[in-house]
C-alpha positions as CSV (number, residue, x, y, z in Angstrom):
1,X,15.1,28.3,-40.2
2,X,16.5,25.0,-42.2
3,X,18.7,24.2,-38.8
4,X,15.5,24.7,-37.0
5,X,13.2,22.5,-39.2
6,X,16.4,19.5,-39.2
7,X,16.5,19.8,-35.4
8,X,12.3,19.3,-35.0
9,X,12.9,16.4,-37.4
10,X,15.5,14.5,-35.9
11,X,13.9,15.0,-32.6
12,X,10.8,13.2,-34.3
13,X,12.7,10.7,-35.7
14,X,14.2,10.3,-32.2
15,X,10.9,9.8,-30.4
16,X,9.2,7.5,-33.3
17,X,12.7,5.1,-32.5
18,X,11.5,5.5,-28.9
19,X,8.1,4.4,-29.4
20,X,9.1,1.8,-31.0
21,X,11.4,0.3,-28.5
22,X,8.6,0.8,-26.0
23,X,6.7,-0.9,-27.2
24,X,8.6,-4.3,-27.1
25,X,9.6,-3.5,-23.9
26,X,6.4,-2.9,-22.0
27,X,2.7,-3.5,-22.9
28,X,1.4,-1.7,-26.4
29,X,-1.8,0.2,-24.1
30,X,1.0,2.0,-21.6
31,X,1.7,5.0,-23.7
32,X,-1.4,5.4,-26.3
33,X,-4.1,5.7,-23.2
34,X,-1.9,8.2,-21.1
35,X,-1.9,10.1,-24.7
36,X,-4.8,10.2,-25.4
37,X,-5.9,11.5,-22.2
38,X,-3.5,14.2,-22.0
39,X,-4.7,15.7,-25.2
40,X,-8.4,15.6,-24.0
41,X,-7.4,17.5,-20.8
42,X,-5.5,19.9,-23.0
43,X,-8.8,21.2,-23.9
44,X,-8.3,20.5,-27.8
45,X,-9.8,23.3,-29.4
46,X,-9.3,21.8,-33.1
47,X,-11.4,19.0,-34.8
48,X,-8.1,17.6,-35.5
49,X,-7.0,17.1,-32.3
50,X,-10.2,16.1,-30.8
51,X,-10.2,13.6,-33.6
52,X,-6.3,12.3,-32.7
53,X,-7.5,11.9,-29.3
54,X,-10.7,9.7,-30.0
55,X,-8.3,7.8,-32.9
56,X,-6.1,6.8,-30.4
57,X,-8.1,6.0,-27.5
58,X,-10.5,4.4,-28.9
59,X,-8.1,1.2,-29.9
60,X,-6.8,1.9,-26.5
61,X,-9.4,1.1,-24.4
62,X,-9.8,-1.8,-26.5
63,X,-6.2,-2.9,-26.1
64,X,-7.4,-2.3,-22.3
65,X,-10.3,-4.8,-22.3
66,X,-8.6,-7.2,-24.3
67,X,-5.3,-7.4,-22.3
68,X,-7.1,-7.5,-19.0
69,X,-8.7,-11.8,-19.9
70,X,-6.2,-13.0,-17.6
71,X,-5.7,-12.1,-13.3
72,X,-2.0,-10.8,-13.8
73,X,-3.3,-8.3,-17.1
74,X,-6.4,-7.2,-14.8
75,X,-4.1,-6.2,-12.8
76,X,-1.8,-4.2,-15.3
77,X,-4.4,-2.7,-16.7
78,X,-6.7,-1.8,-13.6
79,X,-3.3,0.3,-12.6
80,X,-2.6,2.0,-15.7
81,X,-5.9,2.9,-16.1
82,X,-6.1,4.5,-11.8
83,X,-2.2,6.0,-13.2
84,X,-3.4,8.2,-16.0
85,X,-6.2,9.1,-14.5
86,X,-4.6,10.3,-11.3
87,X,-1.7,11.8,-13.4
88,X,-3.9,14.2,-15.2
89,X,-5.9,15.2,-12.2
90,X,-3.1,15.9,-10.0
91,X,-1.3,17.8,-13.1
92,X,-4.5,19.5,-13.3
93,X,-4.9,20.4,-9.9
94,X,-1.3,20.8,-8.4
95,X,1.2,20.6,-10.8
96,X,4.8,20.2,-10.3
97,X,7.5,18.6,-12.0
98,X,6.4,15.6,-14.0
99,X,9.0,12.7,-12.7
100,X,7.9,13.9,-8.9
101,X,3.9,14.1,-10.5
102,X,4.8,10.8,-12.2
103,X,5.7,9.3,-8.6
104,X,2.5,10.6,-6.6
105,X,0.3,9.0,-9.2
106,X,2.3,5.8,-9.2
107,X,1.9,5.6,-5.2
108,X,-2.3,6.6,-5.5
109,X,-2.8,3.9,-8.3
110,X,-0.9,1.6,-6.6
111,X,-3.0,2.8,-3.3
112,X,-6.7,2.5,-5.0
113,X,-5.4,-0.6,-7.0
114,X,-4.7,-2.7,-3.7
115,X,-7.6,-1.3,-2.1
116,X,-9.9,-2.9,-5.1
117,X,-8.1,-5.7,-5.2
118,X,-8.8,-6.7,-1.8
119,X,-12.6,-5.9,-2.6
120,X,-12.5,-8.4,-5.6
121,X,-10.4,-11.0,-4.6
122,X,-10.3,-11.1,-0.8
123,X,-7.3,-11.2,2.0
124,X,-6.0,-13.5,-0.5
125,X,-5.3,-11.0,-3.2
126,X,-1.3,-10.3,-3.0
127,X,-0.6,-14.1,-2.7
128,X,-2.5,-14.6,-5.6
129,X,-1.3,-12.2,-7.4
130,X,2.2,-12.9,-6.7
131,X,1.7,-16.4,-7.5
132,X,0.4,-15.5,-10.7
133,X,3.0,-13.8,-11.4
134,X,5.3,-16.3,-10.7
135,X,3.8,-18.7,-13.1
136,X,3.7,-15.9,-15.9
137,X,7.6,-15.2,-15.1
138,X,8.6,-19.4,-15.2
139,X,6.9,-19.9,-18.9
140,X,9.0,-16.9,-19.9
141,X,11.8,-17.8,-18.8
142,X,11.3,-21.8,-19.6
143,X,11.6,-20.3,-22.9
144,X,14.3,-18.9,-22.9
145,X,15.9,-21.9,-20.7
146,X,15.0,-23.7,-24.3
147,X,17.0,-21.7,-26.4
148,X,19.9,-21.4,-24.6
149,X,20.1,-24.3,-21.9
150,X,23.0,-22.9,-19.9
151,X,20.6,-20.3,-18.7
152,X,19.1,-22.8,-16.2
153,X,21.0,-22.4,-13.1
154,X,19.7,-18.8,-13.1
155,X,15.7,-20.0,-13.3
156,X,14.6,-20.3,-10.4
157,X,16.5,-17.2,-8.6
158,X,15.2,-15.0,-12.3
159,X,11.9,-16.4,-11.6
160,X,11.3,-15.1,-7.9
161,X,12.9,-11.7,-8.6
162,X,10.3,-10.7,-11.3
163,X,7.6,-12.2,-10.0
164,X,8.4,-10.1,-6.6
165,X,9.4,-7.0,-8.7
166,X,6.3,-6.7,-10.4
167,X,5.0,-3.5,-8.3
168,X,8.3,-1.6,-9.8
169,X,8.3,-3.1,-12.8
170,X,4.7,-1.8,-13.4
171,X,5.9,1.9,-12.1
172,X,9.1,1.7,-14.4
173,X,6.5,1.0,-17.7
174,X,3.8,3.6,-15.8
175,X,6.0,6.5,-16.3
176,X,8.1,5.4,-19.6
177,X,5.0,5.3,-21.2
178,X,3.6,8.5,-20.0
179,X,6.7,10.2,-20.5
180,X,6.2,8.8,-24.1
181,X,2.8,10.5,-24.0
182,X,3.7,13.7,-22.8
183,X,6.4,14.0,-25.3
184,X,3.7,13.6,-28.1
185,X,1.4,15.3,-26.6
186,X,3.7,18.1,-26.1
187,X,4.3,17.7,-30.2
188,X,0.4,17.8,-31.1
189,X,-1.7,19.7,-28.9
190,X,-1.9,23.1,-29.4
191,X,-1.9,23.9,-25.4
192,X,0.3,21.4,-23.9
193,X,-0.8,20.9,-20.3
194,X,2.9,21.7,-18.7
195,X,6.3,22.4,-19.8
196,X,8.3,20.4,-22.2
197,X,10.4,17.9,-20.8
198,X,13.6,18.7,-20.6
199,X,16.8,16.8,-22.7
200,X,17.8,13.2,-21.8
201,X,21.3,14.6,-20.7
202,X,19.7,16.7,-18.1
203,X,17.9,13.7,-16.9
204,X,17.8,14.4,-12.3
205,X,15.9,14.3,-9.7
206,X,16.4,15.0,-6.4
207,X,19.8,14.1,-4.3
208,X,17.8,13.4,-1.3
209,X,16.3,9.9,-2.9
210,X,19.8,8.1,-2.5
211,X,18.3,7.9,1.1
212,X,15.5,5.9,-0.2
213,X,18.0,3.4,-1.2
214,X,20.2,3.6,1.8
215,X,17.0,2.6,3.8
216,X,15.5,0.0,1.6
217,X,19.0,-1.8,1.6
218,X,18.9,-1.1,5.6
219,X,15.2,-2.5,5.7
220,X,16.6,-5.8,3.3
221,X,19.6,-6.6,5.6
222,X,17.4,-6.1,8.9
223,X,15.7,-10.0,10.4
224,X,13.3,-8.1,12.4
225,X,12.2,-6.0,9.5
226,X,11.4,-9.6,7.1
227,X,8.3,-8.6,6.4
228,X,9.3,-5.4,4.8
229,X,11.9,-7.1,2.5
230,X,9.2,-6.9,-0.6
231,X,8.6,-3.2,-0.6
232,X,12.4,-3.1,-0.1
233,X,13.3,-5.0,-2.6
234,X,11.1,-2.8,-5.2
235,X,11.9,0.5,-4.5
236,X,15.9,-0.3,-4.5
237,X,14.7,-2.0,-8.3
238,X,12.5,1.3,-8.6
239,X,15.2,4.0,-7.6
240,X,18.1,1.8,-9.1
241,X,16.7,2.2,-12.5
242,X,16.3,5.9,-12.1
243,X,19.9,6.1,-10.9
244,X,21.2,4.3,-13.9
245,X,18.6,6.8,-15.9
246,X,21.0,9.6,-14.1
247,X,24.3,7.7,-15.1
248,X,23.4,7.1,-18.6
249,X,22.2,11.2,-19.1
250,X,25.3,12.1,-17.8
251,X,27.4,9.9,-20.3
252,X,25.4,11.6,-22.8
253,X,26.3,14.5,-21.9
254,X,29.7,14.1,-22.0
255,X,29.4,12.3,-25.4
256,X,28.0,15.0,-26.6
257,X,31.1,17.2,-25.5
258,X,33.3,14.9,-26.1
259,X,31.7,14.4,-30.3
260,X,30.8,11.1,-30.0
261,X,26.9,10.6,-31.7
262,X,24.1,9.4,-30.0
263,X,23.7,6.6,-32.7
264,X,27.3,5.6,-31.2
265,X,25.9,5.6,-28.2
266,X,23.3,3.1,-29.2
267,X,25.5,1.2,-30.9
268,X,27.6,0.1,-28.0
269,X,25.1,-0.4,-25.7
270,X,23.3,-2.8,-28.4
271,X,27.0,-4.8,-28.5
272,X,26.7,-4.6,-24.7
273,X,23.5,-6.1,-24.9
274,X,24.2,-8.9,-27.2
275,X,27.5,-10.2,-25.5
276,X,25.7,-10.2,-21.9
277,X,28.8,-9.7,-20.2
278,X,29.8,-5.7,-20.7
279,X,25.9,-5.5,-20.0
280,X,26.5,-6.7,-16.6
281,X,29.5,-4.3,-15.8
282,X,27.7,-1.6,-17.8
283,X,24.8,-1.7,-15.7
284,X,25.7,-1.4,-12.0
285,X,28.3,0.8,-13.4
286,X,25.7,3.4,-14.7
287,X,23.6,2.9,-11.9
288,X,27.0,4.0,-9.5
289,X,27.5,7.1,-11.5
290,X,24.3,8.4,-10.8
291,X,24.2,8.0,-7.2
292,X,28.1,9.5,-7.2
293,X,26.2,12.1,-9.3
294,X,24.7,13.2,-6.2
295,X,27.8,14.7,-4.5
296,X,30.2,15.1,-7.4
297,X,27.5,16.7,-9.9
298,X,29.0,15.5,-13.1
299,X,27.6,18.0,-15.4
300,X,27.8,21.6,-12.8
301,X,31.4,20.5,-13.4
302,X,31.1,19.8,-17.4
303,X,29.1,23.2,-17.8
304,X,31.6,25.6,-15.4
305,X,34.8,23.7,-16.5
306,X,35.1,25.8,-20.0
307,X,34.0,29.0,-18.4
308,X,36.1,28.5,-15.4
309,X,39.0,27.9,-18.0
310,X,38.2,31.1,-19.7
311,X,38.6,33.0,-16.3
């Protein structure tokens, strides 16, 4: 019973550090909106659930209005809001696994977001956003030029890709932040909506998608397919950060086989992060596991190797 009540605490303590790192990464209204709208379609039958759900999306919705003053956090927020909402319904209606669920609301919001887009703003709408976002992505990075000046033969190049990754970029932050709700949700409401999401170290998906890259870089390197080279260009930056999702859940797993501690883990990869240069091996080289992952199955091989051994 004590294991049992250590383990339910460390995994909170786990998820409070993940919220946390959330939200500097990605904006504050990705993850308390999606939560708050999962517990009210989990049919709350307490007043203190009803009263969690109205607590945090109230200030939500707020954090919604305020965030969307400006084209660019329209935008953002016009797309979380079609995300959630198309999450829940389709969970409601046809659920299935939540990354895939995750993927076919991304692609409606994304869908209904374009189509309102053009309503509002014209033919004109994706140049304007884009250019937008261009701007946004040059006083970020001017900033950064400031504090470290050697930084500047990389501003221009850094300032095109995110302002043409934004679509993935808003997917990426779409279903961190509902995977940070579900996990919540799944901790506070008395009738989750679906199952629990499984570990980090089982982190997969599907071996066919390492097709979706192999055409996007097809569709990149093709003249005659120019026009296409944006969408490329997002979902190889979409499906490479799920890949290197996949290669960091199977180091984890063999961390954890191998003794080493999660806050280890973290440790190095904070290192990684402050020298810049293991970051930029450490990357592509997670990212390269966890296609290989896809024929060489990493962890089947972990989990039979003792039992085979035994035999």
């Amino acid at each position: 019973m004590a294991d049992s009540a250590g383990t339910s605490r460390a995994s909170r303590g786990r998820l409070i550090l993940a919220t946390v790192a959330f939200v500097v990464w990605a904006p504050l209204s990705f993850a308390p909106l999606p939560f708050a709208a999962l517990m009210l379609a989990a049919h709350p039958g307490r007043g203190p659930e009803r009263r969690l759900a109205a607590l945090v999306g109230v200030p939500s919705i707020g954090l919604v209005a305020l965030s969307s003053g400006s084209l660019l956090g329209a935008a953002a927020q016009t797309y979380l809001v079609l995300f959630t909402a198309a999450f829940v319904g389709l969970t409601l209606m046809a659920p299935t696994s939540f990354l895939r669920q995750a993927l076919r609301a991304s692609l409606l919001a994304f869908g209904a977001g374009l189509m309102l887009a053009r309503l509002t703003l014209g033919a004109s709408a994706a140049p304007l956003l884009f250019w937008t976002a261009t701007r946004q992505a040059n006083e970020i990075l001017r900033l950064a030029v400031q504090q470290r000046p050697e930084l500047y033969i990389v501003f221009e190049p850094a300032a095109r890709f995110f302002s043409a990754t934004l679509p993935a970029s808003l997917v990426l932050q779409g279903i961190a932040g509902l995977a940070l709700a579900w996990r919540w949700h799944e901790q506070l409401a008395r009738t989750p909506l679906g199952a629990p999401l499984a570990p980090f170290r089982e982190f997969r998906f599907s071996d066919g998608w390492v097709w979706g890259i192999v055409g996007a870089i097809v569709i990149w390197i093709t003249p005659v397919l120019a026009g296409l080279k944006a969408a490329a260009l997002n979902l190889i930056v979409l499906l490479g950060a799920l890949y290197l999702l996949r290669g960091a859940a199977i180091v984890v797993a063999f961390a954890a086989v191998a003794g080493i501690s999660p806050a280890a883990l973290t440790i190095a990869l904070a290192v990684s992060a402050l020298l810049t240069l293991p970051l930029l091996f450490l990357l592509p080289g997670l990212a390269t596991l966890g296609v290989t992952d896809t024929w060489l199955e990493f962890r089947r091989r972990l989990a039979s190797g003792p039992a085979h051994d035994r035999g």
